[in-house]
N, C-alpha and C positions, 0 to 999 in steps of 0.2 A: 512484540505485536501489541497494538491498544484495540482494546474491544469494551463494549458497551453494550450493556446487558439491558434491558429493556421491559420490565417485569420481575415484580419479587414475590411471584408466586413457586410452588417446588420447581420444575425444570428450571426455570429463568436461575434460582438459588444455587440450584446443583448446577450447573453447567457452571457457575460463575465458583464455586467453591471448588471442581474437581478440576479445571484447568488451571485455576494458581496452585491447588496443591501437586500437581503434576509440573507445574512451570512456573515458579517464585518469582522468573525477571518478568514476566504479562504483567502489563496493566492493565485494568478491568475496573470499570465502573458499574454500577448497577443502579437504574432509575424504577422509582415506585412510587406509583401516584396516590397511596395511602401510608397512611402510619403504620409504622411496625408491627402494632397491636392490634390492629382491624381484619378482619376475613370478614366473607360470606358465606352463610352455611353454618354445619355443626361438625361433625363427623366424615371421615373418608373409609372406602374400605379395600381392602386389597385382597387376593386370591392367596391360598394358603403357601405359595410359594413367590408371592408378589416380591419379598424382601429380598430373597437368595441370590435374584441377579445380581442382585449389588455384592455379596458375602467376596466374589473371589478378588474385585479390584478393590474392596471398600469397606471390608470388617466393619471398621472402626467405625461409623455412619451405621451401619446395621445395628451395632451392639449398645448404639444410643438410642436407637428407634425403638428396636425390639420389646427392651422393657416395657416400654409404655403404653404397647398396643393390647388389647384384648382380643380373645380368640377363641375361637369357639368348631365344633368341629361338622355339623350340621347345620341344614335351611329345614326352618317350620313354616307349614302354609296354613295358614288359617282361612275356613270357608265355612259358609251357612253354623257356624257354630262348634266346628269338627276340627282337628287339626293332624295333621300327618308333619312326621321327620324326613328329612332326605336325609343319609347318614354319609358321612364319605367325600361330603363336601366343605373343604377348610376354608376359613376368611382369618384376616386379623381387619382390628380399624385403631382407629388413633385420630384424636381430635384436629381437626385441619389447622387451627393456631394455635396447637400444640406442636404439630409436624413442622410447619414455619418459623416456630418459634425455634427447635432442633436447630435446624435449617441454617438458621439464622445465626448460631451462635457457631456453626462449622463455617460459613462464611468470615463472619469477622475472625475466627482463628487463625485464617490463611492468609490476614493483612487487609481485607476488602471494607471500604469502608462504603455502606450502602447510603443510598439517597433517597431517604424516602420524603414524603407527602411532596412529588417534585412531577408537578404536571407536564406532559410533553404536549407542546401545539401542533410540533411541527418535525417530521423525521427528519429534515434542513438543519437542526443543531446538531447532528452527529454525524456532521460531517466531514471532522477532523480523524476518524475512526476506523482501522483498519478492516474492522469485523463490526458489526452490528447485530448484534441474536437478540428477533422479534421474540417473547415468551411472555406479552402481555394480554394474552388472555382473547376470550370469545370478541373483544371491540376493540383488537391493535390496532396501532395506529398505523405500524408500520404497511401490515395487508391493505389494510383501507385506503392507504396512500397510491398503492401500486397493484388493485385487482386484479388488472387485464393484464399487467406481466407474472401475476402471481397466478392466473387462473383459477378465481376464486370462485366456489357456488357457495353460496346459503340457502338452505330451505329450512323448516321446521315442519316438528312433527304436528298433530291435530288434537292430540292428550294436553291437559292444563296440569301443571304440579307448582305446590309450592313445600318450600323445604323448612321443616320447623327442627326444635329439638324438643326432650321432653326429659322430669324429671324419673321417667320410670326406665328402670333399665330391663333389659329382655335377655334369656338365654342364650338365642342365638340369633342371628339374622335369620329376619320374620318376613313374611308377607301376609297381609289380611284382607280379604276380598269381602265388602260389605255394600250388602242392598239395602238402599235407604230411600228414603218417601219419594225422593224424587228422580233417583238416578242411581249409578253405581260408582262404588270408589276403591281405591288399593292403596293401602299405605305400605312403604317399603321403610321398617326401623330393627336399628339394633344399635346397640352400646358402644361406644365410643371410648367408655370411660368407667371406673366403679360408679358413678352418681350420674351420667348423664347418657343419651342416645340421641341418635339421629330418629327424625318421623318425619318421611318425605310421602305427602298425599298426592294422589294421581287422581284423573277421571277423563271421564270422555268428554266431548263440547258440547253433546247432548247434554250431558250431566250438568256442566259448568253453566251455559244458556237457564239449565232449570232454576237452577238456584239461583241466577240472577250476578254469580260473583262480579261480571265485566263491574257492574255499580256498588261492590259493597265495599268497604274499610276493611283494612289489614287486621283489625279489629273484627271484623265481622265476622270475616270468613274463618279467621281464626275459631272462634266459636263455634260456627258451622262443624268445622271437623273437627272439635273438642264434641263436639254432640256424635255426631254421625260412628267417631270411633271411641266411643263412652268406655264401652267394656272393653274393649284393648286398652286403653289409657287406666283404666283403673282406677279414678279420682285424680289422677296427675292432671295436670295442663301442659296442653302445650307451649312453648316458648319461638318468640319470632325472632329475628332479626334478617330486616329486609325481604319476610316470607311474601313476596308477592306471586301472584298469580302466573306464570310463563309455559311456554313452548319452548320443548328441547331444540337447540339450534344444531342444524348438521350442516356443518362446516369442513369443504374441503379444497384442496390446491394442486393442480396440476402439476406447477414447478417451483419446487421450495425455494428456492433462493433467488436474489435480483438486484445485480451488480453485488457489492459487499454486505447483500442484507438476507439473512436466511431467518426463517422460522419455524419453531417448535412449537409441543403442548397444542390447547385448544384454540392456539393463533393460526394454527396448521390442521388442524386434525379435530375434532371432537365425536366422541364414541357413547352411547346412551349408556345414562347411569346406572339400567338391569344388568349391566355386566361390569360395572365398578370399577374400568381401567381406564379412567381419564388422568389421574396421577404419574399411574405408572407410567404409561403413555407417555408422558411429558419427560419424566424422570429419564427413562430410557432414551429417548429423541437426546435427551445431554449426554449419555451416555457414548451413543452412535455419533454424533457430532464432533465431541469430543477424541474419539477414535478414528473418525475419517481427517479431522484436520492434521493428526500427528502421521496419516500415514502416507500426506501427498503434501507437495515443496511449494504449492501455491495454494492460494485460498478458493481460487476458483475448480480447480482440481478437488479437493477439498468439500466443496460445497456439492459439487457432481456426482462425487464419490459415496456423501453423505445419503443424498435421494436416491438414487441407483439400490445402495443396500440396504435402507430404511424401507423403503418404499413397500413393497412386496408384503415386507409384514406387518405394517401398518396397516394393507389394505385389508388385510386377510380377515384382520381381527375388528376391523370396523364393516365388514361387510357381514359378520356375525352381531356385530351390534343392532345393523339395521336390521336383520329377521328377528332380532330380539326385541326392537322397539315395535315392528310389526305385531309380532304378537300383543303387545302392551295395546296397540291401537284399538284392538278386538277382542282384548278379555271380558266385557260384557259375555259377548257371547261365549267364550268359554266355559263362564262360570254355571253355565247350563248344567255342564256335566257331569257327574260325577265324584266323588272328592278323589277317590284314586287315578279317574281320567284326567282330571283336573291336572292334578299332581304331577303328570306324565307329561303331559300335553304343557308345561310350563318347564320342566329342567328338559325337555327336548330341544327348548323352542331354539334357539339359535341356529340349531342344524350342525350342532360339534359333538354331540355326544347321542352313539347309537346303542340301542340294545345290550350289545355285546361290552361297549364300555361302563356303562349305565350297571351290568352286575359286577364287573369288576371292582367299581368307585362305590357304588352305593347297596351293596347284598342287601342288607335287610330289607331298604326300600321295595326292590326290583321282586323280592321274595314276595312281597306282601302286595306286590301289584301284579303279579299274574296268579298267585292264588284267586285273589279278587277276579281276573279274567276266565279264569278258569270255573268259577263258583258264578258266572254269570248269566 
């Protein structure tokens, strides 16, 4: 089978590395319309058991990652000056071209030899190609090609964020909610790395309109929220690359595949970044893919097989993404309340974790918020 991999972001890498090491006669091509050495962003982060899926088909992949993530076992909330632990709650993160870079070298071990800075105009050149796996990201080419057979909506959300790094590094994954002259902001950062983190700034388009970003330089507004989160940063700066101002895209598809052309990652799917599973997401999508092709005789069988079982739990978990972006849209008003309301009212938000699991995962927290209810 010849198949052509279409993105060398994780899913597009992993699908293209787990099916040659599973099948040595595939040929497999993989096109990327950047260099090797280019990402965007800083940082990724994953849920404390984000790796494991991979442990039982894929040790070896795990025990290259693992080392290099950092990890931490609580979320802190920083507000009005106070800050509260959730305890019970595990992440690891790992630099995103660092993870690519992994990636990248487990690819070429299985024989693949990648194509990158190789623009596609046109899904019309793979068409000598058994299989086709879209995994290029939020502007494929391939979905763009074929909407109305892909079923595709786009919307976005109404929060502006842009995504910086910085050189201070934080205990654990943070969030800091700050009232500034003219609006309100939330940075979501943690470490990536011993010397470096992720600092993604949020706000509202009240907030963004105040400050005038639509007209300022990348330059600017960098400054803007080097001021606004002074004493979070600590004398650090922020660091850009490509920090521009945006709306989370949500991104979704009725029918994943069209003729020999199927789609993964945030080609297919995208889930808000307060719950940190756009990686996995992709990762897994090669995963299940990979799984449905070996276990039907045709590729359209195959591709059927793959939406059919994917589907359901992709939706499940992007449908807690959107309560989760919801609430993001309206943390002004939250920040009204309380620091332990606050607190509450923010690891609820998605609608997956109730009371009863909330003391299970997090006792001290849970302890220290209905004292506080209790004493009110």
């Amino acid at each position: 089978m010849r198949i052509a991999v279409i993105g060398g972001g994780p899913g597009g890498l992993y699908f293209a590395y787990l099916w040659k090491r599973r099948h040595p006669e595939a040929v497999i091509e993989l096109f990327e319309q950047n260099p090797a050495g280019a990402t965007w962003g800083f940082g990724v982060v994953f849920s404390d058991q984000a790796l494991e899926f991979l442990r039982a088909d894929d040790p070896e992949t795990v025990d290259a990652i693992a080392p290099r993530m950092e990890s931490w076992r609580n979320i802190t909330l920083n507000l009005r000056g106070e800050s509260v632990e959730i305890d019970g709650v595990g992440f690891s993160s790992i630099g995103r071209l660092e993870l690519l870079t992994l990636l990248q070298a487990r690819v070429r071990g299985v024989g693949i030899t990648a194509h990158y800075e190789t623009q596609i105009d046109s899904i019309d050149r793979f068409a000598g190609y058994d299989l086709v796996i879209a995994a290029d990201g939020l502007n494929s080419i391939a979905r763009r090609a074929y909407e109305k057979e892909f079923g595709t909506s786009v919307t976005h959300s109404t929060n502006k964020f842009a995504w910086y790094g910085t050189t201070k590094t934080f205990a654990t994954l943070s969030q800091t909610f700050v009232t500034a002259e003219r609006g309100t902001f939330n940075a979501h950062h943690y470490r990536y790395s011993p010397t470096m983190s992720t600092f993604l700034v949020e706000c509202d388009a009240a907030t963004w309109n105040a400050y005038g970003f639509e007209h300022k330089s990348i330059e600017e507004s960098q400054a803007i929220c080097e001021e606004v989160f002074a004493d979070t940063l600590d004398g650090h700066k922020l660091i850009s690359n490509k920090s521009v101002w945006r709306n989370f895209p949500w991104i979704w598809n009725e029918r994943w595949s069209y003729r020999n052309m199927v789609l993964i990652g945030d080609a297919l799917h995208t889930a808000h970044f307060s719950i940190g599973s756009g990686t996995r997401l992709a990762i897994e999508d090669a995963i299940a893919l990979t799984k449905a092709l070996e276990a039907e005789n045709d590729i359209p069988a195959a591709l059927a097989r793959y939406e059919a079982e994917r589907k359901p739990i992709v939706k499940k978990l992007v449908t807690a993404a959107r309560t989760s972006a919801d609430w993001y849209e309206h943390f002004p008003e939250c920040m009204k309340l309380d620091l332990m309301d606050f607190t509450y009212s923010y690891i609820t938000r998605s609608g997956r974790i109730d009371d009863a699991r909330l003391r299970a995962m997090s006792p001290q927290f849970m302890a220290r918020f209905e004292a506080s209810r209790r004493s009110a």
